[in-house]
ZALO-548833 format. One record per residue: x, y, z of N, C-alpha, C, CB in turn. Coordinates in steps of 0.02 Angstrom, whole numbers, padded with zeros to 5 digits, always signed. Atoms other than C-alpha are relative to their C-alpha. Glycine has a CB too. Layout:
N
XYZXYZXYZXYZ ...
This chain:
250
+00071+00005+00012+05135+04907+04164-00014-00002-00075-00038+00059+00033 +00035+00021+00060+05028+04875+04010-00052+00045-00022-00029-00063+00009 +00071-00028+00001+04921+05001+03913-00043-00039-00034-00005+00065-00029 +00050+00018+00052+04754+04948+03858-00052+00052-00026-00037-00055+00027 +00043-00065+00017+04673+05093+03759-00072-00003-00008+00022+00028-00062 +00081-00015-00011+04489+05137+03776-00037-00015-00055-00018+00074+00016 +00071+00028+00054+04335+05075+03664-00041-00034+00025+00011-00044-00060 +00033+00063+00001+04240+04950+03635+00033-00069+00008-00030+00000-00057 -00024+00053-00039+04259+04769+03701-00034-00034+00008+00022+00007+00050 +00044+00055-00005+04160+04593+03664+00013-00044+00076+00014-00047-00068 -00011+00025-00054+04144+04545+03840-00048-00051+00044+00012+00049+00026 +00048+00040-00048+04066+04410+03963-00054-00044-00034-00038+00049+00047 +00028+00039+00026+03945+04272+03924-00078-00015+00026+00042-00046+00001 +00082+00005-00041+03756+04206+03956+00011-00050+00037-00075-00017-00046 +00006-00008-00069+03792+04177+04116-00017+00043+00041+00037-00006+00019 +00024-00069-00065+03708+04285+04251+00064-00015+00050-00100-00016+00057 -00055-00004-00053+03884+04230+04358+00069+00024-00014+00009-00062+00027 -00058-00021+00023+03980+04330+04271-00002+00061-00031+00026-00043-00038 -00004-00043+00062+03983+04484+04146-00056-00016-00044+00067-00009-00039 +00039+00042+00004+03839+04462+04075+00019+00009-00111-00086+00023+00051 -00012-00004+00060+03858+04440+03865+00020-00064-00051+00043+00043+00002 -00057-00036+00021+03949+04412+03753-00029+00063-00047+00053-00053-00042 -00006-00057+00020+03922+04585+03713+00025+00043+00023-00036+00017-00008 -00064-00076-00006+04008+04770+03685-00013+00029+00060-00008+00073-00062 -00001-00034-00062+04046+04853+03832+00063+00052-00027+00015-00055+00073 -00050-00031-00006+04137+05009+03836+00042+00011+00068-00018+00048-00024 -00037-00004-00057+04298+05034+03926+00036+00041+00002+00028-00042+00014 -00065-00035+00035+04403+05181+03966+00085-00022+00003-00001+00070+00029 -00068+00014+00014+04593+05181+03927+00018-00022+00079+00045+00070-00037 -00032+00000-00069+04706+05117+04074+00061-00031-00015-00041-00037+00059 -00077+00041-00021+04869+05024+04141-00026-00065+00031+00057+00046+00067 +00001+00061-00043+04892+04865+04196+00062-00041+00024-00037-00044-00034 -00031+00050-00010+05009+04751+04282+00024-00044-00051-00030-00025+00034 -00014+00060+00083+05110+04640+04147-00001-00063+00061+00111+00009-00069 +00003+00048-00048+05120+04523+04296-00030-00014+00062+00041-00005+00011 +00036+00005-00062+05038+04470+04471+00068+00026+00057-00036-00090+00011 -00049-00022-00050+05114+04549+04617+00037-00035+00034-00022+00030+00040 -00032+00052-00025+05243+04457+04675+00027-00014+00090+00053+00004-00046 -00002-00011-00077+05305+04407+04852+00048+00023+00015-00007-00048+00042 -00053-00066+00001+05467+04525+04838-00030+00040-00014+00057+00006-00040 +00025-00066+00012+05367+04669+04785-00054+00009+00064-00035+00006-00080 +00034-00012-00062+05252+04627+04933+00018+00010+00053-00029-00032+00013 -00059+00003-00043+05383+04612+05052+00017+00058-00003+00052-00044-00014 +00010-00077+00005+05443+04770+05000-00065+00073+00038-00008-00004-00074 +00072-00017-00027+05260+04848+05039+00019-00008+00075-00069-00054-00028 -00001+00003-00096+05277+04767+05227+00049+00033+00009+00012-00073+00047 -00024-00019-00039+05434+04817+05270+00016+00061-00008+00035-00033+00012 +00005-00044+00021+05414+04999+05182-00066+00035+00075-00013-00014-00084 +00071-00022-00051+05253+05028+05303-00032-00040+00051-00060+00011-00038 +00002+00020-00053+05247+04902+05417-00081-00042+00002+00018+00060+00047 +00063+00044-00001+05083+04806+05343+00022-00057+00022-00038-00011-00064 -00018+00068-00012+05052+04638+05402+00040-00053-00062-00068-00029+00020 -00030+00055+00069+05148+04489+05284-00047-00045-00017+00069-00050+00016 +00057+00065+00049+05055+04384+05177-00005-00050+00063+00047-00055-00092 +00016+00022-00052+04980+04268+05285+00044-00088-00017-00090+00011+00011 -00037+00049+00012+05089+04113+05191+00072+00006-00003-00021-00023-00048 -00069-00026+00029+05263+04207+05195+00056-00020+00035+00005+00074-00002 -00063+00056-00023+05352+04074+05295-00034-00066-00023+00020-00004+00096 +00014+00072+00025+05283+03937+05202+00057+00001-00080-00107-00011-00018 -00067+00030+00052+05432+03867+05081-00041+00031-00071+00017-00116-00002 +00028+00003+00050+05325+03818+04949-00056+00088-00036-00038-00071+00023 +00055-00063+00024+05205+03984+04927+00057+00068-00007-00075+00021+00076 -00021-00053-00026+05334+04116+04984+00057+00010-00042+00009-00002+00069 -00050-00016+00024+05478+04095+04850-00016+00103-00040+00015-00074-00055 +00005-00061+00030+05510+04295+04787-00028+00005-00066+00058+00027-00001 +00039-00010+00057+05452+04262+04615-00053-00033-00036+00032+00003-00033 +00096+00033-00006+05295+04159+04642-00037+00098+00013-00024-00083+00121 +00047-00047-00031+05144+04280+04653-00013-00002+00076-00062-00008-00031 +00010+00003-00063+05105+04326+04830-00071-00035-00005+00007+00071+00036 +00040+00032-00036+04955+04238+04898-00014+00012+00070+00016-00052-00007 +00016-00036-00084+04859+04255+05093-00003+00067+00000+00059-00014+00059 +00021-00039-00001+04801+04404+05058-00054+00024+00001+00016+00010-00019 +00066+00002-00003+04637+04476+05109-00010+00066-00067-00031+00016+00090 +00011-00050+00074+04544+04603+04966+00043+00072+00048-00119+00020-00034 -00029-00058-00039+04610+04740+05091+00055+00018-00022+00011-00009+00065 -00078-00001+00005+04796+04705+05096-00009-00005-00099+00049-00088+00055 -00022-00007+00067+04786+04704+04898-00016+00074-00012-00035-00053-00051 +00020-00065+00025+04694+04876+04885+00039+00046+00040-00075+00015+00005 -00062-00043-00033+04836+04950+05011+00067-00019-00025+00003-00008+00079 -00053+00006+00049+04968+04878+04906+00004+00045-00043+00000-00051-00034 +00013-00019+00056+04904+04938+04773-00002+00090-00007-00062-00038-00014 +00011-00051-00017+04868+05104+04843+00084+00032+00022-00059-00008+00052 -00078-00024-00040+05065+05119+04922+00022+00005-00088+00060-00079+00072 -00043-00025+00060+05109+05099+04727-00032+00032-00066+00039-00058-00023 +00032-00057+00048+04997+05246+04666-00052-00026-00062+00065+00041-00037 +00032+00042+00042+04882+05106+04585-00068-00009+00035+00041-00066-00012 +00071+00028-00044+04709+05025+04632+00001-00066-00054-00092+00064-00001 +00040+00047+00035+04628+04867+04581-00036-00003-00079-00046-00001+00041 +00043+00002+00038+04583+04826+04427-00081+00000+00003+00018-00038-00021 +00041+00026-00002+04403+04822+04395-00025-00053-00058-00027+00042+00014 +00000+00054+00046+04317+04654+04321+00002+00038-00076-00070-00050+00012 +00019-00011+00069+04262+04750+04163+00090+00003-00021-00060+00082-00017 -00058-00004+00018+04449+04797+04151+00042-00045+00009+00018+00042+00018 -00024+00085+00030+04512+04640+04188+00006-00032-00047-00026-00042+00012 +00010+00040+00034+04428+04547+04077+00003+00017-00075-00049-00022+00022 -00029-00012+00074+04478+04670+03914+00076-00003+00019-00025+00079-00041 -00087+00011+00025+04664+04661+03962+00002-00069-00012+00068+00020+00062 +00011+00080+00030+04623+04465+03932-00022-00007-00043-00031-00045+00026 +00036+00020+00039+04517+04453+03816+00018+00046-00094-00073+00012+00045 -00016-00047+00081+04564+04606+03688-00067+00021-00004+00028-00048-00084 +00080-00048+00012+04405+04681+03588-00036-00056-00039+00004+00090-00057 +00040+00036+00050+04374+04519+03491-00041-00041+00022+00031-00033-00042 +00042+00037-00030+04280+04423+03626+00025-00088+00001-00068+00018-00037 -00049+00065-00020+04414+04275+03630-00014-00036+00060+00073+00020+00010 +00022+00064-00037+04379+04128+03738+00054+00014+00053+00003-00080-00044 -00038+00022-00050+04545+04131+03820+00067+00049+00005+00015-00077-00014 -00023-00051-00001+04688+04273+03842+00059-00017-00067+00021+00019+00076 -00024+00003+00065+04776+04181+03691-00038-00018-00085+00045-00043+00015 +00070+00016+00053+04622+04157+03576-00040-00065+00016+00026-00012-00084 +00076+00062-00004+04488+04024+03535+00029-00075+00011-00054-00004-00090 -00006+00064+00004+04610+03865+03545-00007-00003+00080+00067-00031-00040 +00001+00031-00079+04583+03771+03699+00042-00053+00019-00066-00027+00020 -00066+00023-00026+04756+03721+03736+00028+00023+00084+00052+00032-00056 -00007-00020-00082+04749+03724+03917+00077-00012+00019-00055-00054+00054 -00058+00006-00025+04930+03686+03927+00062+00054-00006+00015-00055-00023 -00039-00064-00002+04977+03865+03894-00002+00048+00075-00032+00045-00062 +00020-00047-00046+04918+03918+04061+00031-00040+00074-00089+00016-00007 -00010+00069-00064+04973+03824+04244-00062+00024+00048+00096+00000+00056 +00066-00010-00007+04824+03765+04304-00013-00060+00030-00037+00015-00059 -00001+00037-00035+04861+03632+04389+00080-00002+00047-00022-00053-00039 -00056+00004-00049+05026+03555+04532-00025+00006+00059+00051+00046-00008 +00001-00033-00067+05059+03616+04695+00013+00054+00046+00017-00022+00020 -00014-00061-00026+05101+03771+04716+00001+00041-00071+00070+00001+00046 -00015-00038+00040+05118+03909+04604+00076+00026-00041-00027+00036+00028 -00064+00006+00033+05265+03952+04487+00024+00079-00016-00008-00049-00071 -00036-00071+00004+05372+04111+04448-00059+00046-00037+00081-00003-00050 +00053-00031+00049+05251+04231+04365+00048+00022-00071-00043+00076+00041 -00029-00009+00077+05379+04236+04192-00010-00056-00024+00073+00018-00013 -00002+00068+00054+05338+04062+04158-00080+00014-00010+00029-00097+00038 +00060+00013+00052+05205+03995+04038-00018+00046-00029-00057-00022+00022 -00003-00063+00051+05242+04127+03901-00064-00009-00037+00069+00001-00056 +00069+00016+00062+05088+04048+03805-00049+00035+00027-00032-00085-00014 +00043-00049-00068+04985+04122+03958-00013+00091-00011+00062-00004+00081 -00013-00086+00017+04978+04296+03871-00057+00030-00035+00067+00017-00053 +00059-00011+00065+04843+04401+03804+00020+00066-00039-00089+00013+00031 -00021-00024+00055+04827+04515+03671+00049+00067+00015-00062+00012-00041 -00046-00080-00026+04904+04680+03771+00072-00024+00018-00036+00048+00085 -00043+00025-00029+05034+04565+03839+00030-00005+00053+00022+00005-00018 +00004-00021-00076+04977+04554+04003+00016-00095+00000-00095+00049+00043 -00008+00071-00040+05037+04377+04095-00017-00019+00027+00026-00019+00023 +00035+00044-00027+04957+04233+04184-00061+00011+00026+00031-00022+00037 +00063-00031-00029+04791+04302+04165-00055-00081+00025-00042+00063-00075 +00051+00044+00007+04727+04129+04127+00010-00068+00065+00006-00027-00085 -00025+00049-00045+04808+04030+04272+00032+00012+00063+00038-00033-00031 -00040-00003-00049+04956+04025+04407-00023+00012+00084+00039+00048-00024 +00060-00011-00049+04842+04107+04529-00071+00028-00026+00023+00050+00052 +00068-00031+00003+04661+04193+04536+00047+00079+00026-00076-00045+00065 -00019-00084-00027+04649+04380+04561-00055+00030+00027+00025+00055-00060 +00047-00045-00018+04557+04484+04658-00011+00061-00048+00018+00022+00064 +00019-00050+00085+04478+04640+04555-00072+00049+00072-00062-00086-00119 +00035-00045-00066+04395+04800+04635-00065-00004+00024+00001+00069-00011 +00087+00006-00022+04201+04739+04619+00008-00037+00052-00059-00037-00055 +00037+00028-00071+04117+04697+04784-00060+00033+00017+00043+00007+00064 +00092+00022-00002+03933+04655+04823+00004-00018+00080-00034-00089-00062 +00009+00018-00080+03869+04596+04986-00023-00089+00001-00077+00059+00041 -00004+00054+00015+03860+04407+04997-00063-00020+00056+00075-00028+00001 +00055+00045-00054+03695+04304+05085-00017-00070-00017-00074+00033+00004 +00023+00063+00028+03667+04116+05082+00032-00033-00056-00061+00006-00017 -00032+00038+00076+03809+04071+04971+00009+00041-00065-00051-00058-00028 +00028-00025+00063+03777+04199+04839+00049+00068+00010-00097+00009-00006 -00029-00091+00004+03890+04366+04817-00037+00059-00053+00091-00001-00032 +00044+00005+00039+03740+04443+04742+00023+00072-00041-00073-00009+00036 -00009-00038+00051+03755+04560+04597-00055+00068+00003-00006-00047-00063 +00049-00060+00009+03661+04740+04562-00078-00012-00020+00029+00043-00055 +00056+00022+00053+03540+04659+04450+00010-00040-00068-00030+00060-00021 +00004+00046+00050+03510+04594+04286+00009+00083-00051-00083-00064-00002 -00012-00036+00035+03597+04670+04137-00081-00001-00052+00073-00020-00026 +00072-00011+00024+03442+04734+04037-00009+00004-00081-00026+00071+00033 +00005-00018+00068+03510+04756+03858-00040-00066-00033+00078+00016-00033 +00000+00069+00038+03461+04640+03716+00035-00033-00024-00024-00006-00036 -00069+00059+00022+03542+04481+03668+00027+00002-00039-00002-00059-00012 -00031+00015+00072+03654+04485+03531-00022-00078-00040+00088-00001+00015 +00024+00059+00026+03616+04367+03399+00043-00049+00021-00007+00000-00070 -00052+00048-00006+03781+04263+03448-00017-00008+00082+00086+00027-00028 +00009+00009-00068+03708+04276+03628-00053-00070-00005-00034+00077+00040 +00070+00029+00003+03531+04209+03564+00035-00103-00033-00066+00066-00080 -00001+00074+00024+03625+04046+03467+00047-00025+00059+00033-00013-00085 -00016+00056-00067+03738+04014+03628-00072-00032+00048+00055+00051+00066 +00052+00038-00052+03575+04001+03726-00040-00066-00027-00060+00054+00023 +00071+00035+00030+03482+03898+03578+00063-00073+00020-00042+00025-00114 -00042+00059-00011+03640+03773+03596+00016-00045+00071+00058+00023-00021 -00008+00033-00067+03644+03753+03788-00072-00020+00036+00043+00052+00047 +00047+00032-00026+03473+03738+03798-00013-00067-00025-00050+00036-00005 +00004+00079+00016+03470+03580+03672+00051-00045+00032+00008-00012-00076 -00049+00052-00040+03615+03506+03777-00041-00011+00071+00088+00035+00015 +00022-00009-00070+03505+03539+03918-00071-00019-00002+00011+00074+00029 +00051+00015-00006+03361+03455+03877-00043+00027+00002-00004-00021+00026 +00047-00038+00014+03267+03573+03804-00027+00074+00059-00050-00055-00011 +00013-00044-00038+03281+03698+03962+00075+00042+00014-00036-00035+00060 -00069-00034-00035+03411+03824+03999+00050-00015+00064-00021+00058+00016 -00025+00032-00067+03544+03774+04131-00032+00072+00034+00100-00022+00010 +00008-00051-00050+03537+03874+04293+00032+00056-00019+00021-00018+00062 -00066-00061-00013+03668+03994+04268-00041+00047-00057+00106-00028-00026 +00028-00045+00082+03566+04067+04086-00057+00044+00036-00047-00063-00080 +00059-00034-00020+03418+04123+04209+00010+00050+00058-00050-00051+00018 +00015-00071-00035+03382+04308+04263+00025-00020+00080-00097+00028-00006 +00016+00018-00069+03433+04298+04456-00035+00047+00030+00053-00013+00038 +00038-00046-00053+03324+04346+04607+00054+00060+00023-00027-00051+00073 -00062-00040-00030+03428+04500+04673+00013-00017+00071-00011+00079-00003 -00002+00025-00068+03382+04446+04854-00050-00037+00007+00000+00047+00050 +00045+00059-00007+03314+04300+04879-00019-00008+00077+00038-00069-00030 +00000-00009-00085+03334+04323+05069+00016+00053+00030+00043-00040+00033 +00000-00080-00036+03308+04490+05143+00010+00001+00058-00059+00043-00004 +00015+00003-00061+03292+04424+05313+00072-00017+00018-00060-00047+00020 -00079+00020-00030+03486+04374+05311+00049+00030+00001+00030-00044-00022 -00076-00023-00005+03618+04456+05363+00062-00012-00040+00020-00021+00052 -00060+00007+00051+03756+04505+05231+00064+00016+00019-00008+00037-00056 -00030-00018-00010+03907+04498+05231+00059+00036-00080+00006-00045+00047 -00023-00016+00060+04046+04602+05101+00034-00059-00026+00041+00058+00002 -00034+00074+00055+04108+04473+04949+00037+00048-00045-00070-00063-00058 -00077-00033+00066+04256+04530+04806-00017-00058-00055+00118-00011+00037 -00001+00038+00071+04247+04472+04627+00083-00038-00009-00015+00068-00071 -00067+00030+00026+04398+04341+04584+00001-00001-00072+00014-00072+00023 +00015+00031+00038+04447+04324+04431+00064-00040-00043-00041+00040-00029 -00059+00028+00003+04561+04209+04321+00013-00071+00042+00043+00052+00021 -00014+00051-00030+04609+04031+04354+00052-00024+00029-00011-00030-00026 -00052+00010-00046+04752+03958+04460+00020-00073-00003-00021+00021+00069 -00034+00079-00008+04859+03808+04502-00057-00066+00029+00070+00009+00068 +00043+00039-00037+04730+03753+04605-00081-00014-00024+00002+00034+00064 +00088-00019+00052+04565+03781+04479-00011-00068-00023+00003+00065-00089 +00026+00040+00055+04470+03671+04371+00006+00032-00076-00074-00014+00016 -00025-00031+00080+04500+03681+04177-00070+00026-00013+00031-00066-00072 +00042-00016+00037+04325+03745+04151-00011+00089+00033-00063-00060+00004 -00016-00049-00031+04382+03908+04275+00036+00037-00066+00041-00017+00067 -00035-00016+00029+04503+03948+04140-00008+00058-00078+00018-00056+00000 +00026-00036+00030+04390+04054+04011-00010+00069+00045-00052-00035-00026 -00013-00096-00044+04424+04256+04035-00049+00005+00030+00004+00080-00047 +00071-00031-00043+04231+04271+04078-00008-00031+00062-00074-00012-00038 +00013+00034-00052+04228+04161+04210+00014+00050+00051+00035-00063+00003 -00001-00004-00078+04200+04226+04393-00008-00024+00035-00020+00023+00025 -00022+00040-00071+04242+04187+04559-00007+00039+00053+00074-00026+00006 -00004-00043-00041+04218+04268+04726+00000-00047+00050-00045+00053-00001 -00033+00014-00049+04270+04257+04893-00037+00054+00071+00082+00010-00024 +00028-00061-00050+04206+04358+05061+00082+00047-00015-00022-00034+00109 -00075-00071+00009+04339+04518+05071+00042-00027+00057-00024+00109+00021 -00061-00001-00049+04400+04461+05238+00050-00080-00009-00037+00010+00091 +00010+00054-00008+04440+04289+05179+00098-00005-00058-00094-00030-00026 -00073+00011+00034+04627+04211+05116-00008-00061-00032+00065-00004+00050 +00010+00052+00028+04657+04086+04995+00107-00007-00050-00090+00015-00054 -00087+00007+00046+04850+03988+04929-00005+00007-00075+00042-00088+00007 +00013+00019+00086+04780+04006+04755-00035+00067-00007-00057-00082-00027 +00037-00066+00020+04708+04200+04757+00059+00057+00016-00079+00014+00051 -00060-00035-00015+04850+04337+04737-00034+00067-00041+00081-00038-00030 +00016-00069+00049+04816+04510+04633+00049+00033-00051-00014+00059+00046 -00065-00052+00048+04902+04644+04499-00051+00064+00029+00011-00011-00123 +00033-00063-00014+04855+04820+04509-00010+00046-00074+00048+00040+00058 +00022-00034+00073+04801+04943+04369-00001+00095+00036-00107-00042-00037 +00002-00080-00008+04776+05136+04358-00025+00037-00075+00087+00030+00022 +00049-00018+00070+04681+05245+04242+00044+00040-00015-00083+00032+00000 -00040-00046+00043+04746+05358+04104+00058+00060+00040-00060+00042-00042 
């Protein structure tokens, strides 16, 4: 594991679908995973306690031992995680073992050399490759190989895995000139994603629980590939491109 010691931490962007910032957030100290859990260490897990197997673990291509595991619901990661005296990261802690405290674009800084990360193919690859893939603690394939689950979960209605609310601080000035820049690309109006959301837009619908992803994958788009970016998924739900690490506090 990986320590990342406690402070302060330029995090998340003006996006309401994500972290909301880029501003300080404090975080306390913790551990992390230098790597994604793999499908020998998961394997291990099943036949230690008799959980079910990844739900791809006779498929060739997904199931080699030092690919990340994959077919896993948010469950089976938080009982992994739990058999090895760990839990889930959460996003905030995620996204400083990626990012560091300087508010970096990408878990190796501001260049946007997407070819440090795998982020495209057909399957996923050993989790020791794409050394460039590293951020500042020297945690691995935060920015690619797979997605990760992460301990936040909301209740999801109509498409939407809706959030607590709306962060309430004020904008940083480097918040206020991202917005003045995406609104002149945007024709003089903010995109969608910059505006406050409703918390429930539909009260009358039946929710169901959603998990925060985060981190891009073989199977992503290159614009997935920035630390702030989020992703979610319902909890009971599997995906060949969503695998986890685990973490633990001080």
């Amino acid at each position: 594991m990986v320590y990342v010691p406690g402070g302060e931490a330029t995090l998340g962007y003006v996006y309401y679908t994500g972290l909301y910032g880029p501003m300080p957030y404090q975080v306390d100290d913790f551990w992390i995973d230098k790597f994604e859990v793999t499908n020998a260490e998961y394997a291990e897990f099943v036949k230690a306690t008799g959980h079910a197997p990844a739900a791809f673990a006779e498929e060739d291509d997904l199931n080699q031992p030092d690919q990340p595991v994959t077919g896993v619901l948010h469950e089976d990661a938080i009982a992994y995680c739990e058999w090895k005296g760990k839990r889930l990261p959460t996003e905030i802690e995620w996204e400083k073992a990626a990012r560091g405290t300087d508010g970096r674009i990408y878990p190796w800084g501001n260049d946007e050399d997407l070819s440090r990360a795998h982020i495209s193919g057909d399957a996923p690859v050993a989790v020791t490759e794409y050394e460039g893939d590293t951020s500042p603690y020297g945690v691995r394939g935060m920015a690619g190989n797979v997605s990760e689950w992460v301990a936040d979960t909301r209740e999801a209605k109509a498409g939407r895995c809706l959030d607590g609310g709306v962060d309430t601080r004020k904008q940083t000035p480097e918040m206020q000139k991202i917005l003045a820049e995406l609104r002149a690309l945007n024709g003089g109006v903010l995109p969608e994603a910059c505006v406050p959301p409703v918390v429930d837009p539909n009260p009358h619908i039946q929710s169901e629980p959603c998990a925060y992803i985060k981190g891009n994958s073989w199977n992503g788009r290159s614009h997935m590939t920035v630390a702030s970016n989020r992703m979610w998924d319902y909890t009971n739900s599997i995906a060949e491109f969503v695998g986890f690490r685990c973490a633990k506090g001080k």
